[in-house]
N, C-alpha and C positions, 0 to 999 in steps of 0.2 A: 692670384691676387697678391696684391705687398701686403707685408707684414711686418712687425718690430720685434725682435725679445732678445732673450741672452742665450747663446751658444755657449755652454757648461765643457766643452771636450778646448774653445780657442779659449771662454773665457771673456769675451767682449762681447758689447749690445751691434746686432746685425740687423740689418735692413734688408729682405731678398721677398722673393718673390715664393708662393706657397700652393697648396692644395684648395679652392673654394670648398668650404662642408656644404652639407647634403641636410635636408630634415631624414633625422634617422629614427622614428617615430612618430605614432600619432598623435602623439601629446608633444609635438616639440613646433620649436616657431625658427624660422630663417628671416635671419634681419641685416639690414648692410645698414653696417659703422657708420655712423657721422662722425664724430669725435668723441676723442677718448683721452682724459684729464691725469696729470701726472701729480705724484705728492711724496714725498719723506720714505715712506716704502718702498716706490720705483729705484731711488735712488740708492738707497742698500740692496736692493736686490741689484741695480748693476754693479756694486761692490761687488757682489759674490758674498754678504754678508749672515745671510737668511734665503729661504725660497728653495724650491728645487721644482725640475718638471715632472712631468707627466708620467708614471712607471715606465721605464724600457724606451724612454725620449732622451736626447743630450739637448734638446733645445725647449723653450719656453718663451712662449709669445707675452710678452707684459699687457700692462691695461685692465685696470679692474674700477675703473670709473667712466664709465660709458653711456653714450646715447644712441640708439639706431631705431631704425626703421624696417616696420615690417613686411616683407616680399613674400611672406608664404606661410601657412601652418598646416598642420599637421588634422586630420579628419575628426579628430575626439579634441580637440583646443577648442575653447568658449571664451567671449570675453574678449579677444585680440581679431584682429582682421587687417589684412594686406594695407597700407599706409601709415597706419598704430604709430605711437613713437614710445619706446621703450628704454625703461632702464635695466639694464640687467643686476640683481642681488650679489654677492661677492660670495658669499659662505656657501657650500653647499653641505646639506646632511651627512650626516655619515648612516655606515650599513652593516650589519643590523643597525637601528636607529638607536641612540640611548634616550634616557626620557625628554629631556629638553627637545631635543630633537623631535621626538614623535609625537610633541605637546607643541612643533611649528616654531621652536626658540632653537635654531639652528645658531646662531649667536651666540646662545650658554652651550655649546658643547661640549658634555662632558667627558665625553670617549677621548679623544684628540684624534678621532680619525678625520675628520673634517676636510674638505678641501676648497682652497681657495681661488678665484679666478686670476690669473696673472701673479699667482704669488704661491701655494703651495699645491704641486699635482695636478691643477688646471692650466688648459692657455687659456689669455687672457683676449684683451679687446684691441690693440693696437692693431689690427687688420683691416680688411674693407670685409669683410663677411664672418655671420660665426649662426651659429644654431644654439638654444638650449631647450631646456622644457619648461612651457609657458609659467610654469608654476615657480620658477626662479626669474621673471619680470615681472617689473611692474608694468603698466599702464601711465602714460604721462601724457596731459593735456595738449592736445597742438601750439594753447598759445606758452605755452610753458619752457618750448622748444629751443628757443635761444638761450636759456639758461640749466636747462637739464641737468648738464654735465655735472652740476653740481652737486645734485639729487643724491649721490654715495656719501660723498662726505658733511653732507646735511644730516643724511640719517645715521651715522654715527653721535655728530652733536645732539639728533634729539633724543637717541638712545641714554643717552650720561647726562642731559637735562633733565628727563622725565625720571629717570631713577636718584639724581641730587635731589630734587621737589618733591618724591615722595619720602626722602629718609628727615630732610629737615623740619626741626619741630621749633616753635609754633606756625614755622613759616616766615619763605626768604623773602627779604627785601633788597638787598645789593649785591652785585657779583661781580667779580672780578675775573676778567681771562688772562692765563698768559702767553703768548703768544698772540703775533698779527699774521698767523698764516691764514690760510683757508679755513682750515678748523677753529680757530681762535677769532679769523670775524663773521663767523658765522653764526658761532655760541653767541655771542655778544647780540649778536643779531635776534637770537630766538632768544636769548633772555630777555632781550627788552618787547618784545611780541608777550612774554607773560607778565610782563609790568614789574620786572624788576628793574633795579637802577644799574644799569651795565658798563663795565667799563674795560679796556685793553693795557696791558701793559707788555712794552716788548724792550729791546736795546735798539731801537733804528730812534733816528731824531726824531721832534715831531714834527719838521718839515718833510721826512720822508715820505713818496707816495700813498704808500699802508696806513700812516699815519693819518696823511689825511684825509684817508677814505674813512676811516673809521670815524672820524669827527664827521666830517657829512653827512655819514649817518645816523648822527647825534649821539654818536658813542663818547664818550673821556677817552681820552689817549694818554697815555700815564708814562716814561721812561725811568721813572725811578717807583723804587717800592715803597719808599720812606712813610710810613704815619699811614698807610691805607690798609684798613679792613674790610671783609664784606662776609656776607653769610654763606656763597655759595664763592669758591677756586675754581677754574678749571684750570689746569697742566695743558699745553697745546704746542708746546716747544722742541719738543724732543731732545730738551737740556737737560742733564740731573743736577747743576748748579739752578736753576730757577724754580726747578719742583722744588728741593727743597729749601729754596727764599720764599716759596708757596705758604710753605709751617703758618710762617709769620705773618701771615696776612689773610689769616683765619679768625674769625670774630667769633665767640663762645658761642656756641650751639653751633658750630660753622660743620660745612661739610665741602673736603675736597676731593678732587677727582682728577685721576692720572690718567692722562691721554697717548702721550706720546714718548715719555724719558725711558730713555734706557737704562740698563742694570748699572747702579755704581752705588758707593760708600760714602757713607754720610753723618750726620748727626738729625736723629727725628724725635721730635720733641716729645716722649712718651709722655713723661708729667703734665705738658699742659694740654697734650689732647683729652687725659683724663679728669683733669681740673675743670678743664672746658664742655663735657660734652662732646669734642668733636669728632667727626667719623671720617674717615679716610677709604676709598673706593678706587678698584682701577675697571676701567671698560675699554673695549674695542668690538668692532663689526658693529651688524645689527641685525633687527630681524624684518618680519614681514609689515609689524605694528610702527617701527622706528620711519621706516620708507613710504607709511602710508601718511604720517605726520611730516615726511619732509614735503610730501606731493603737496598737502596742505596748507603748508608754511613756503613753500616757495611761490606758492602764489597771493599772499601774503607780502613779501618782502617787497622793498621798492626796486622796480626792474632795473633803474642807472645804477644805484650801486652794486645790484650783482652782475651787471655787466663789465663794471668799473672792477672787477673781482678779476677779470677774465682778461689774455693774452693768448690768441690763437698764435697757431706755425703749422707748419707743414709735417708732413710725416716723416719727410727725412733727413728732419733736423729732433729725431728725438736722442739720436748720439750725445749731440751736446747738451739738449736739457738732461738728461739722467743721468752726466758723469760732470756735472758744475753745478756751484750752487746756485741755489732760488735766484731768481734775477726780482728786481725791485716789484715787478707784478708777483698776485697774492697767488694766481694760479694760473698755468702754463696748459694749455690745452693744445693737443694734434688733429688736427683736422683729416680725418682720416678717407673720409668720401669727398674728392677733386671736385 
């Protein structure tokens, strides 16, 4: 079967051809890739930034935002059957389990044994075939199928939605995202699904396509910070100059939420978070609750604009999406099954 990842001994993202897996279990499901969505992660890991493979591997297959279909399970699997369409979970538990983990919040692991699909100690999805154990897919609707791919980083946003709307008191009414990527018009997207006033701000004009896909779909499109507050921030940039332009655009009782910045040095406004009430949160992954909310909110959402989200390619053009940046589409999807 082809396959994508990074070769750790050359050091570059390799396209070649591989082993097909096997159901190695009765609890496991065999499914072939349709496509598999690329994001902010892939791209450092073809840095060489983060990530490593699999113990006693030099190579590692990326792809941890996926859609397939199911060919086969395993005699003790309930619930999935041959044609299924699946997403597979990104995080897996770790072992012995710690308590998050054995309470099903593989998400909050506390251990840091954790392993990740396509990013730490797992291969990922970039293939045409892969197996897991059914208990790390979900289930996804057949008509849901053309936008699936989406399904991981949806359930991330609703992960850092549900928990922003549970800390804010007495409860939010405006949000502000920053960033126009996938993460940033998705949030926007589920915020306004819970009837808040949602809005984007990014550096692209607002003639830009992002832009104005986000108006479309009845989002604000904002290029400047100047004079706007709202209750709830989310971070979706993976800038640390915008997180922290984020401070300022926090409204008293506000709660923000760091998605994507990496480590850097700053000025954070300790006095007015405490003058204000405000509470500061970082998140990532998600769990089995976050994914069963995105399966719910994606069919929810209006099908054009998450369409209008989406730029397929071929699989062997993931060279150049993972080593350049985002091209004006919000998400860059490889079509992995011809």
């Amino acid at each position: 079967m082809r396959l994508a990842g990074l070769d750790y001994q050359r050091r570059e993202v390799v396209v070649r051809d591989g082993p097909e897996p096997s159901l190695g279990g009765a609890d496991e499901v065999l499914f072939r890739v349709q496509e598999s969505g690329i994001c902010g992660s892939d791209r450092e890991l073809a840095a060489f930034r983060h990530g490593y493979p699999p113990p006693g591997e030099d190579f590692l297959i990326l792809g941890h935002e996926a859609l397939g279909q199911v060919i086969a399970v395993g005699s003790a699997v309930s619930g999935l059957a041959c044609g299924d369409w699946v997403v597979p979970m990104v995080r897996r538990p770790c072992h012995p389990a710690c308590d998050p983990c054995a309470r099903g919040r593989r998400d909050l692991c506390s251990s840091g044994r954790y392993t990740e699909t396509g990013i730490f100690g797992r291969h990922g999805y970039l293939r045409e075939y892969a197996s897991d154990a059914a208990s790390d897919l979900v289930r996804v609707p057949a008509g849901l199928a053309s936008c699936a791919v989406l399904m991981e980083p949806l359930s991330v946003v609703e992960k850092a939605i549900e928990t922003a709307l549970r800390i804010h008191q007495p409860g939010a009414r405006t949000a502000l995202v920053l960033g126009a990527g996938p993460i940033g018009i998705l949030a926007a997207l589920v915020l306004s699904l819970r009837g808040l006033e949602a809005s984007v701000y990014s550096l692209e004009p607002p003639d830009h396509p992002r832009a104005r896909l986000a108006e479309r779909a009845g989002v604000r499109y904002h290029d400047r910070l100047d004079g706007i507050r709202a209750d709830i921030v989310i971070e979706a940039t993976g800038s640390p100059a915008a997180a922290f332009a984020g401070f300022g655009a926090l409204a008293s009782l506000g709660v923000y939420c760091i998605l994507g910045s990496p480590n850097s040095t700053g000025e954070v406004p300790f006095t007015e978070l405490m003058r204000h009430n405000q509470t500061v949160f970082g998140s990532v992954n998600a769990g089995p609750e976050a994914f069963a909310a995105a399966v719910r909110d994606l069919a929810r959402l209006d099908r054009d604009i998450l369409g209008g989200m989406i730029q397929r390619s071929s699989l062997a053009a993931v060279r150049q999406t993972v080593t350049t940046s985002p091209s004006a589409a919000v998400k860059i999807v490889h079509v992995v099954a011809e």
